[in-house]
NUDO-513764 format. One line per 10 residues: number of its first residue (from 0); their letters; for each residue z negated, x, y negated of N, C-alpha, C. Coordinates in steps of 0.2 Angstrom, whole numbers, always signed. Layout:
NUM) a) Z,X,Y,Z,X,Y,Z,X,Y | ...
! end
This chain:
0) xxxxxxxxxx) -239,-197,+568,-236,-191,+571,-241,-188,+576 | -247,-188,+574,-253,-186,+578,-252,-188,+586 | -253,-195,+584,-255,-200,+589,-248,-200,+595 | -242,-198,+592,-238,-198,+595,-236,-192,+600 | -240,-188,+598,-238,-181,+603,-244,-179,+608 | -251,-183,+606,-258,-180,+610,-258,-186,+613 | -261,-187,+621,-263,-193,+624,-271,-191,+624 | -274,-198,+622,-281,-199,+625,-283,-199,+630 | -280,-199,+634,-284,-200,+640,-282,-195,+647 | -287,-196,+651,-287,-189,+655,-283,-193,+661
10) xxxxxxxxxx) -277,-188,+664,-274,-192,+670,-279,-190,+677 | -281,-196,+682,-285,-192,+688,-281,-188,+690 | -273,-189,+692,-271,-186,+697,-263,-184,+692 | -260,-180,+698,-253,-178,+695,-250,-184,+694 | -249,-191,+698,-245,-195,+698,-247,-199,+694 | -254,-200,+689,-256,-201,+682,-252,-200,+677 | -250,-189,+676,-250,-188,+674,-244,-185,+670 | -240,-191,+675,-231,-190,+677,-229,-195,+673 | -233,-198,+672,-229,-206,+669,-230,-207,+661 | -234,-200,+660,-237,-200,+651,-232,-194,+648
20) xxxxxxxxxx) -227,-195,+644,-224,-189,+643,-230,-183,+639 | -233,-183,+635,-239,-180,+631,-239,-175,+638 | -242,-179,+644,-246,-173,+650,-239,-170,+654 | -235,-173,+652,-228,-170,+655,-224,-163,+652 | -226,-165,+645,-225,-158,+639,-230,-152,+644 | -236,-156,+640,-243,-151,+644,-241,-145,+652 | -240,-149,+655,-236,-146,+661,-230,-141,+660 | -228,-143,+657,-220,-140,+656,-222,-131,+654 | -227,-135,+646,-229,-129,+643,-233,-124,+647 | -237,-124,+653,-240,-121,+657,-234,-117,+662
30) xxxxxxxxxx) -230,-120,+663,-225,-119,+667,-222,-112,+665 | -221,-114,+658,-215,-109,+652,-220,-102,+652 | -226,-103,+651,-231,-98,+652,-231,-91,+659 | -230,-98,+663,-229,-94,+671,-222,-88,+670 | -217,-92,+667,-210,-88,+667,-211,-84,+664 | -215,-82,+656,-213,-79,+651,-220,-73,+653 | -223,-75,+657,-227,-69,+660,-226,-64,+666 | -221,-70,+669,-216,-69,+677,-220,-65,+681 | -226,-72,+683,-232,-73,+685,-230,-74,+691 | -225,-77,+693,-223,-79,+701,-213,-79,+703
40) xxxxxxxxxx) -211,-77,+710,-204,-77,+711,-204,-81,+715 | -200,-85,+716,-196,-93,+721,-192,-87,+728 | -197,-89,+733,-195,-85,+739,-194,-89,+747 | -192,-86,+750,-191,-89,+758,-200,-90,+759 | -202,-93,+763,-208,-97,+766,-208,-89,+770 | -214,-84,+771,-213,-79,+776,-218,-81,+782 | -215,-81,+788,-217,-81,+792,-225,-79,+794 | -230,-83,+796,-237,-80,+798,-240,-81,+790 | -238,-81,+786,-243,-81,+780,-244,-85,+779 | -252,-88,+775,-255,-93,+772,-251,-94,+764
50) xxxxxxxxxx) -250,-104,+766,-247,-103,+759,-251,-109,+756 | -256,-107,+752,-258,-111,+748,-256,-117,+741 | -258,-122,+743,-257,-126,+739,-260,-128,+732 | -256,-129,+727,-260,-131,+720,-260,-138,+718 | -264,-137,+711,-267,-143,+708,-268,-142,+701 | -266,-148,+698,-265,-145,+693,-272,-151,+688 | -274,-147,+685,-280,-149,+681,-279,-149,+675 | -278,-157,+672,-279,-160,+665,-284,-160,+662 | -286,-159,+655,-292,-159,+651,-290,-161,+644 | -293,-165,+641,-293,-166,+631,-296,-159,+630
60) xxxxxxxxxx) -293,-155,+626,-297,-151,+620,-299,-156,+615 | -303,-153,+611,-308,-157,+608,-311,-154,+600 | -310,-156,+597,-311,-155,+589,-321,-157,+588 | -326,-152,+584,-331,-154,+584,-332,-163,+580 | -328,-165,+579,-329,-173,+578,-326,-178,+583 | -326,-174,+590,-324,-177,+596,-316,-179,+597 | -312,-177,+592,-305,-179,+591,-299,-175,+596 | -294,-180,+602,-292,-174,+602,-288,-172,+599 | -286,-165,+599,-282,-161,+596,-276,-157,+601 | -279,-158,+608,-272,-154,+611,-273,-157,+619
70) xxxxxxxxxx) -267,-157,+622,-269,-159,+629,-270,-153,+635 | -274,-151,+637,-273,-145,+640,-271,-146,+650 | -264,-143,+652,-264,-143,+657,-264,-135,+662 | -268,-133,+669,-269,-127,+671,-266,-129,+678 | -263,-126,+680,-262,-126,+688,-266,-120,+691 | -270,-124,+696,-273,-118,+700,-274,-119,+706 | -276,-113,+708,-273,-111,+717,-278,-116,+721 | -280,-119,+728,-283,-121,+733,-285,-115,+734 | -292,-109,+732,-293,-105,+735,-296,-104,+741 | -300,-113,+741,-304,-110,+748,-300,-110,+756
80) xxxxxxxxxx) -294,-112,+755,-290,-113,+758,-291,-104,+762 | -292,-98,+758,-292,-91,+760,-296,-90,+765 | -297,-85,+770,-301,-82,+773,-302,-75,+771 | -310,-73,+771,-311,-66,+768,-308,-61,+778 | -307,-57,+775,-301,-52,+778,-297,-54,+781 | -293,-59,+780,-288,-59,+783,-283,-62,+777 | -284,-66,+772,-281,-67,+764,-281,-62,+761 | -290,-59,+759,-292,-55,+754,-297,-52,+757 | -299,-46,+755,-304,-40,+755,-309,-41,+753 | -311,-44,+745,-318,-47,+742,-317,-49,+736
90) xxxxxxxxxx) -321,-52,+734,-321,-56,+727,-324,-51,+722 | -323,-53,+716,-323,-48,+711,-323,-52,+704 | -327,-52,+700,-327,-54,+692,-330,-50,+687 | -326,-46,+685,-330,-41,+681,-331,-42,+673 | -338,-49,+672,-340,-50,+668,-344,-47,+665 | -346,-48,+659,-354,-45,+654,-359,-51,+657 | -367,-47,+661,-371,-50,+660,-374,-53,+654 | -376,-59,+655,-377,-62,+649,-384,-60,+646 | -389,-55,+648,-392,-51,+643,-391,-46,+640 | -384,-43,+644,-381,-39,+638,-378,-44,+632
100) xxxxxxxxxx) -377,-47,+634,-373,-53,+627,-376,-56,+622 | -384,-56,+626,-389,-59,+621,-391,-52,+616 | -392,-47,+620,-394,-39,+618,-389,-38,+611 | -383,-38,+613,-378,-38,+608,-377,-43,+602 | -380,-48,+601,-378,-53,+598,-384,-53,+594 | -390,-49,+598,-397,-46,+594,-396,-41,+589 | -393,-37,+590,-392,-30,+586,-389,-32,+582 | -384,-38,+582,-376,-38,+578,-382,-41,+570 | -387,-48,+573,-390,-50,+568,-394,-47,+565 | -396,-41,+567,-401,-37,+566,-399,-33,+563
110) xxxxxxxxxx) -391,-28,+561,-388,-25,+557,-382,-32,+553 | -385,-37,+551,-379,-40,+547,-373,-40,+549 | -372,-39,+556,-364,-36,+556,-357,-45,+556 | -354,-43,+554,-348,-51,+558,-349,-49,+563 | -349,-56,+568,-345,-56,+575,-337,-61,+575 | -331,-58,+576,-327,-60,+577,-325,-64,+586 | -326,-69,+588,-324,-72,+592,-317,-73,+596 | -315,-72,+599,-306,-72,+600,-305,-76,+606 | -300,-79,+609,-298,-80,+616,-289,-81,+615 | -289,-76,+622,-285,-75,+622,-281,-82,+628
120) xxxxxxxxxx) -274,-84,+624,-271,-89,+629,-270,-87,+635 | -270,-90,+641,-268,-90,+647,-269,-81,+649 | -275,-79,+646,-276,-73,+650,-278,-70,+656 | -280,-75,+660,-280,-73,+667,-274,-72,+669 | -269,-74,+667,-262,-74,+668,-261,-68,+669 | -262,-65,+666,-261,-55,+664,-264,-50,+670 | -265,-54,+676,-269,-47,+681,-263,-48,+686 | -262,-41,+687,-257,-40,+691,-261,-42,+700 | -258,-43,+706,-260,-44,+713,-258,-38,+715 | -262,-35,+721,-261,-29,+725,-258,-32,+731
130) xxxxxxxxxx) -262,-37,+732,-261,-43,+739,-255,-47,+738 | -252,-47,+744,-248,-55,+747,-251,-61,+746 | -249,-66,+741,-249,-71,+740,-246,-76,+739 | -245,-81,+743,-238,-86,+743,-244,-95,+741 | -239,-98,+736,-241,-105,+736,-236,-108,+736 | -238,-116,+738,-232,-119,+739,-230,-121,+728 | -224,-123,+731,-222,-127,+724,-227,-135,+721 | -227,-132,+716,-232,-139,+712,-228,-143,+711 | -233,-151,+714,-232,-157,+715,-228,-159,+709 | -219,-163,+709,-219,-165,+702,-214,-162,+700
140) xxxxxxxxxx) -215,-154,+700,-210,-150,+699,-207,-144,+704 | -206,-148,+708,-202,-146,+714,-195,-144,+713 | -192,-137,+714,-186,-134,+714,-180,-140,+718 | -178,-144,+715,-172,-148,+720,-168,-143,+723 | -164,-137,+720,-164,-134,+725,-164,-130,+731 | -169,-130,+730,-175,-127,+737,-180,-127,+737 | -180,-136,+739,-186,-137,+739,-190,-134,+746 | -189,-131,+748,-192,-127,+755,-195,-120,+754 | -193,-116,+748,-196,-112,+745,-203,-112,+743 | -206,-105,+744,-214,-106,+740,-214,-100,+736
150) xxxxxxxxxx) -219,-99,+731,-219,-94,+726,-224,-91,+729 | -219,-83,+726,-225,-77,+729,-227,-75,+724 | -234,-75,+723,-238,-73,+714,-239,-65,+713 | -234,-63,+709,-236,-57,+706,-242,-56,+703 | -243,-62,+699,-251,-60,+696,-257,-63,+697 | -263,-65,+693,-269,-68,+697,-267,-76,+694 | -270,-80,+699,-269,-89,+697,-275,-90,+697 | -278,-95,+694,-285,-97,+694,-286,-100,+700 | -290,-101,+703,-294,-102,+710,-292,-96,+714 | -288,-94,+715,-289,-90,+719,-296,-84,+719
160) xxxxxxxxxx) -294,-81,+726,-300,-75,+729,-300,-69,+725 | -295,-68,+727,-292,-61,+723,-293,-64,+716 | -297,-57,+711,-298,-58,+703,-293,-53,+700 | -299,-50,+695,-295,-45,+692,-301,-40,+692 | -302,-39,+696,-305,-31,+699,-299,-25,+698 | -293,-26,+699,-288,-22,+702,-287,-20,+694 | -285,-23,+690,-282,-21,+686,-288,-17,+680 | -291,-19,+681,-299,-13,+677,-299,-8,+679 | -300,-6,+685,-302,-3,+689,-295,+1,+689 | -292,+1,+689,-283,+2,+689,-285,+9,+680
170) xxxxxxxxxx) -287,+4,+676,-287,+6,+669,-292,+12,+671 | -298,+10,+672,-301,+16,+671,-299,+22,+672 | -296,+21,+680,-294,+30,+683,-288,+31,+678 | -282,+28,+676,-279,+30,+672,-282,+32,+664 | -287,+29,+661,-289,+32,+656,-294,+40,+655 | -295,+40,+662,-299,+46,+666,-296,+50,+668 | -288,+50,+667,-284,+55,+674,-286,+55,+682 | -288,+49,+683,-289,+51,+691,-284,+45,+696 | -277,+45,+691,-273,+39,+694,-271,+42,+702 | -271,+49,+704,-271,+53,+711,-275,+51,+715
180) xxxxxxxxxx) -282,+49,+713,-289,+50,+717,-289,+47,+722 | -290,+50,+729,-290,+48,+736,-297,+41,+736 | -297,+37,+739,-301,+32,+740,-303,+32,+747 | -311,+31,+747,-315,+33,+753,-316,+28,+758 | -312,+26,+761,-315,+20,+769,-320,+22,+771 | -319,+16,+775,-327,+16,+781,-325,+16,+787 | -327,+20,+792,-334,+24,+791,-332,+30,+786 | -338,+32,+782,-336,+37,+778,-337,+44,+781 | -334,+49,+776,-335,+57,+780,-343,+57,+778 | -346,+61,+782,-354,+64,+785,-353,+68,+778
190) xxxxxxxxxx) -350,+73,+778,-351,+82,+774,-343,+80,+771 | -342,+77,+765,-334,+77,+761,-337,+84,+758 | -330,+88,+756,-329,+94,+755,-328,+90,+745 | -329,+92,+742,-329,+92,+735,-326,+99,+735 | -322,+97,+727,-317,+103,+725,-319,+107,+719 | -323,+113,+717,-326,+118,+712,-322,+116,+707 | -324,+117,+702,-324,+117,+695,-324,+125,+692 | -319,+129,+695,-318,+135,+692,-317,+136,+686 | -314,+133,+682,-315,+134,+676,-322,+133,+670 | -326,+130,+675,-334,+130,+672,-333,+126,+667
200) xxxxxxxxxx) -328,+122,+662,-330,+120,+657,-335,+113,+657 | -339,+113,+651,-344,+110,+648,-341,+103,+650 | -346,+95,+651,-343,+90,+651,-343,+86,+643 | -339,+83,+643,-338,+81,+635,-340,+75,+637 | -349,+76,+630,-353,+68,+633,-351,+64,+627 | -345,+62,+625,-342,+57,+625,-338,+53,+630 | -336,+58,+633,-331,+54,+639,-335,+55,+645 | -339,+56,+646,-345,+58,+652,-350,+51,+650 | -351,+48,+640,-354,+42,+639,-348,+36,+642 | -341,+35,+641,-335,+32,+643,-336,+30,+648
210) xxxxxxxxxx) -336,+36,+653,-336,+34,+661,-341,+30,+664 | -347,+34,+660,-356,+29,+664,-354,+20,+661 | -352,+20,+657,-352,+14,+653,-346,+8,+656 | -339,+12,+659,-336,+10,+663,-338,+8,+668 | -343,+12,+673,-344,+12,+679,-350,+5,+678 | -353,+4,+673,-357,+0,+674,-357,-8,+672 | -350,-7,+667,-346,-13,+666,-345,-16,+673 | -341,-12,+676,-337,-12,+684,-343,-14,+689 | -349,-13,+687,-354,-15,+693,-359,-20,+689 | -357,-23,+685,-359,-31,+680,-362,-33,+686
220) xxxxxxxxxx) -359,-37,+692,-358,-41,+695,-358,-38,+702 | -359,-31,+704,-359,-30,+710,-368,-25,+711 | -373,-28,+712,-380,-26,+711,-381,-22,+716 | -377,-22,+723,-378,-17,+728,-376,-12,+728 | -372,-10,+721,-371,-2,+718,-372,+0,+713 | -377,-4,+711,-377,-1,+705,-384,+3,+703 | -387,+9,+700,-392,+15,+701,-397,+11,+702 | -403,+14,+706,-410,+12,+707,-415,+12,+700 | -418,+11,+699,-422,+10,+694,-427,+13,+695 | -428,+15,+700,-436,+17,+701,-434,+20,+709
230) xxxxxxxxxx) -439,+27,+710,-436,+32,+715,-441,+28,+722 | -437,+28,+726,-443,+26,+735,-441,+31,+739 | -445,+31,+742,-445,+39,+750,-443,+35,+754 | -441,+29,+755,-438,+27,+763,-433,+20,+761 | -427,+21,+764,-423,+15,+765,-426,+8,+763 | -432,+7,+770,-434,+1,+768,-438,+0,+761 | -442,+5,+760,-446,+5,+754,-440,+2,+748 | -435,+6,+748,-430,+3,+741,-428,-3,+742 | -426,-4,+748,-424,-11,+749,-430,-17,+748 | -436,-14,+751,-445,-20,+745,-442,-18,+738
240) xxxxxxxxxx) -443,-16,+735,-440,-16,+730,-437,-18,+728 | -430,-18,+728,-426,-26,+728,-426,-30,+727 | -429,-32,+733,-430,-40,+735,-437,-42,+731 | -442,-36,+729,-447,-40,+726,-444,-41,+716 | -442,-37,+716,-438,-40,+708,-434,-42,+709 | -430,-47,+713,-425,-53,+711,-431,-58,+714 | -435,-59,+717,-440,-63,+716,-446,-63,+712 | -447,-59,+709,-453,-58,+702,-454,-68,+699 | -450,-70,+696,-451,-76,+693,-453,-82,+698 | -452,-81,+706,-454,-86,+710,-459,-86,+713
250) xxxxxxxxxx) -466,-86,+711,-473,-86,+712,-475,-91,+719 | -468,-93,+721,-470,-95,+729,-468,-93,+734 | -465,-88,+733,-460,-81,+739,-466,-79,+742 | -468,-78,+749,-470,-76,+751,-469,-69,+751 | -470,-61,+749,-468,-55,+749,-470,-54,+755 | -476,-53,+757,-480,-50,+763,-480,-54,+771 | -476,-57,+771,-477,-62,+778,-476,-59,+781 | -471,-54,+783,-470,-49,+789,-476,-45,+791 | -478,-41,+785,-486,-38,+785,-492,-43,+790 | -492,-50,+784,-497,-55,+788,-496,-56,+796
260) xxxxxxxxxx) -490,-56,+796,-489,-58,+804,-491,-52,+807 | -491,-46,+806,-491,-42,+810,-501,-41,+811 | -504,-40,+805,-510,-41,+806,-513,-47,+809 | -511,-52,+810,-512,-59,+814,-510,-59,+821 | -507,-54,+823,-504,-50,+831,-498,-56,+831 | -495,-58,+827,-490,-63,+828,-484,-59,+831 | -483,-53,+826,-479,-49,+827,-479,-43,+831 | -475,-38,+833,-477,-31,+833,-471,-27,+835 | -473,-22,+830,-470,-17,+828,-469,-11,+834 | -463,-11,+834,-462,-5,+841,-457,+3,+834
270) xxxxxxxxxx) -460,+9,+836,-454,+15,+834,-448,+13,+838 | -443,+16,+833,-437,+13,+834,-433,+21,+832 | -431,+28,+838,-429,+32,+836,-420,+32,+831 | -421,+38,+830,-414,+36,+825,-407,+35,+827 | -406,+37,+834,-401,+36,+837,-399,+27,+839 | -404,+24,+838,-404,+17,+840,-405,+11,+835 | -403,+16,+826,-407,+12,+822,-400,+7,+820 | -398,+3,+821,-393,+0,+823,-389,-4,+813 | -396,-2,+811,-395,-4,+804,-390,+2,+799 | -391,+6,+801,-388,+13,+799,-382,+12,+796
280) xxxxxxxxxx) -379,+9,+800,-373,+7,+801,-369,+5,+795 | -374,-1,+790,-374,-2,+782,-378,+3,+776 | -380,+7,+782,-384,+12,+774,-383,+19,+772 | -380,+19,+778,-377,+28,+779,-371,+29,+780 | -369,+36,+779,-361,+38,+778,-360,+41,+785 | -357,+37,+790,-358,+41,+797,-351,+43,+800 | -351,+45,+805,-344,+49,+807,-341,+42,+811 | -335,+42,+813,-331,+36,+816,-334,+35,+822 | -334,+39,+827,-337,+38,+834,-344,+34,+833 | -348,+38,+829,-354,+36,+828,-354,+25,+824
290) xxxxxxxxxx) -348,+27,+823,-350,+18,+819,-347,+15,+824 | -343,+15,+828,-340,+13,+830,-346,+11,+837 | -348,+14,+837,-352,+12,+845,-360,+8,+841 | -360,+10,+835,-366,+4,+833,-366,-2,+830 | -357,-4,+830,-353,-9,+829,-353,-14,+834 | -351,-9,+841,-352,-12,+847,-360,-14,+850 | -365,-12,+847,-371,-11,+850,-373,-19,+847 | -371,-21,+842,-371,-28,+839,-366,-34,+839 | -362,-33,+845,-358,-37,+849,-352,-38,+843 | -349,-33,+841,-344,-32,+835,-338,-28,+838
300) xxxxxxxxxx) -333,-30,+835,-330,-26,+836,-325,-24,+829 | -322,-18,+828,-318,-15,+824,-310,-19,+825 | -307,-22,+821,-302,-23,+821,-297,-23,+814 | -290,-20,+815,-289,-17,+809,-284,-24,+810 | -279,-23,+799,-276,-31,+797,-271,-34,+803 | -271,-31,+808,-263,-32,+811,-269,-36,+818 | -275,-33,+820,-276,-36,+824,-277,-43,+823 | -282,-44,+815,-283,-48,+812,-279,-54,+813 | -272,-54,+811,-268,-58,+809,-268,-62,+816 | -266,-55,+821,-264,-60,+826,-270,-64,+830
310) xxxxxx) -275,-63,+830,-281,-68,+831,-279,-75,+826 | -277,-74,+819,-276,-79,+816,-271,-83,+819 | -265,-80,+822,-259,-86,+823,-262,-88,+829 | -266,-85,+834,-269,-86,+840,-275,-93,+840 | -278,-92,+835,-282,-98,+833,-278,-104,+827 | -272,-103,+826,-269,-106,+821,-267,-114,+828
! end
């Protein structure tokens, strides 16, 4: 009965793994997942959109005596098929650093405590999309009746650009009450106005621990925002700093080469007044005119998603 329901072997391709019914169930069952989490809706092709293609990836699950025990099938997106701002905005994985994992797995053995392990089925399934995203129909299982339709994903698919930033992040200001809270583009305001706390009440450092601990969750994986460790008087200073601890372990980095060159007259250093510090531009909160002309000063230009697009059918 065993043998009858699991196949051994891995298909390379979809048309492998069409002719084995075992990976045909596997697919089906992948499929049934899609619907019963109504992960995507069968729509008209939209005009000017990227519609990326899928692939579906067969794998043995495997029993510690090498046995298999289930056929696993995923369908996942051709991300790199995306272009960052004109697909998507930015990438996001809001994982645990694996020394908080070792940190915790230290204490747990250290108070005797259980660790219960879990995995949860097809959970990436579960992150809703803010973005437009369109894929074609998977090879195999094409809608006969329109076959010219492509699916617009309500939620996140594997490969894709888009994570699940949106939907954590979504959680927290809900768990906060700040599902209103106005969000700040760029350029930012110089002088934002903040709103008094007339009622003066105390902060409750339970939910004041909550939030730090959320915020830091959320910035796992994003190390340009997250607090300084150590206080520096100047931009550049904090930015040596940095750079000199993500390289601590590589005893072959040059740190001082700029320094050496400048003592060896290789280089030299001119005052550089503030109005023309053209870097500014990534480190400070400046007014729009102001970013805008140091955008141009570095052969750039500002253009919002609508100009975006049309460059793209233009270079399409």
């Amino acid at each position: 009965m065993f043998a009858l329901t699991v196949s051994t072997a891995e298909p390379k391709n979809i048309k492998e793994a069409m002719a084995d019914f075992a990976w045909i169930e596997a697919i089906q069952e992948e499929l049934h997942q899609f619907d019963r989490l109504q992960v995507w809706e069968l729509v008209d092709k939209p005009f000017g959109k990227t519609v990326i293609r899928q692939k579906c990836l067969e794998k043995n699950k495997k029993d510690e005596d090498q046995t298999v025990i289930r056929n696993k099938a995923r369908l996942v997106a051709k991300g790199y098929a995306q272009e960052e701002g004109i697909d998507f905005e930015e990438t996001f994985a809001p994982v645990a650093r694996l020394e908080a994992v070792r940190i915790f797995i230290a204490y747990v053995a250290h108070k005797s405590f259980p660790i219960y392990q879990m995995d949860v089925k097809t959970a990436f399934l579960n992150c809703p999309l803010k973005e437009e995203v369109y894929v074609a129909q998977p090879d195999g299982f094409v809608d006969p009746d329109h076959p010219e339709k492509v699916y617009r994903l309500r939620k996140a698919l594997y490969g894709l650009k888009q994570a699940s930033r949106a939907k954590y992040a979504l959680e927290i200001l809900h768990k906060h009450g700040m599902e209103r809270g106005q969000s700040i583009g760029t350029p930012m305001a110089t002088k934002p106005k903040l709103d008094a706390d007339l009622s003066g009440n105390p902060i409750d450092q339970i939910d004041y621990h909550s939030k730090i601990g959320s915020l830091m969750y959320l910035t796992s994986s994003r190390p340009d925002i997250v607090q300084s460790d150590c206080t520096a008087i100047s931009s550049a200073e904090a930015e040596y700093v940095v750079l000199f601890a993500s390289c601590a372990q590589h005893i072959h980095t040059r740190y001082h080469f700029i320094k050496e060159q400048v003592e060896n007259g290789m280089i030299e250093l001119y005052f550089i007044r503030t109005e023309y510090q053209l870097a500014d531009m990534f480190t400070k909160a400046l007014p729009k005119d102001r970013f805008k002309y140091l955008v141009r000063r570095i052969g750039m230009r500002c253009l919002n998603p609508a100009e975006l697009e049309v460059l793209a059918k233009e270079s399409a």
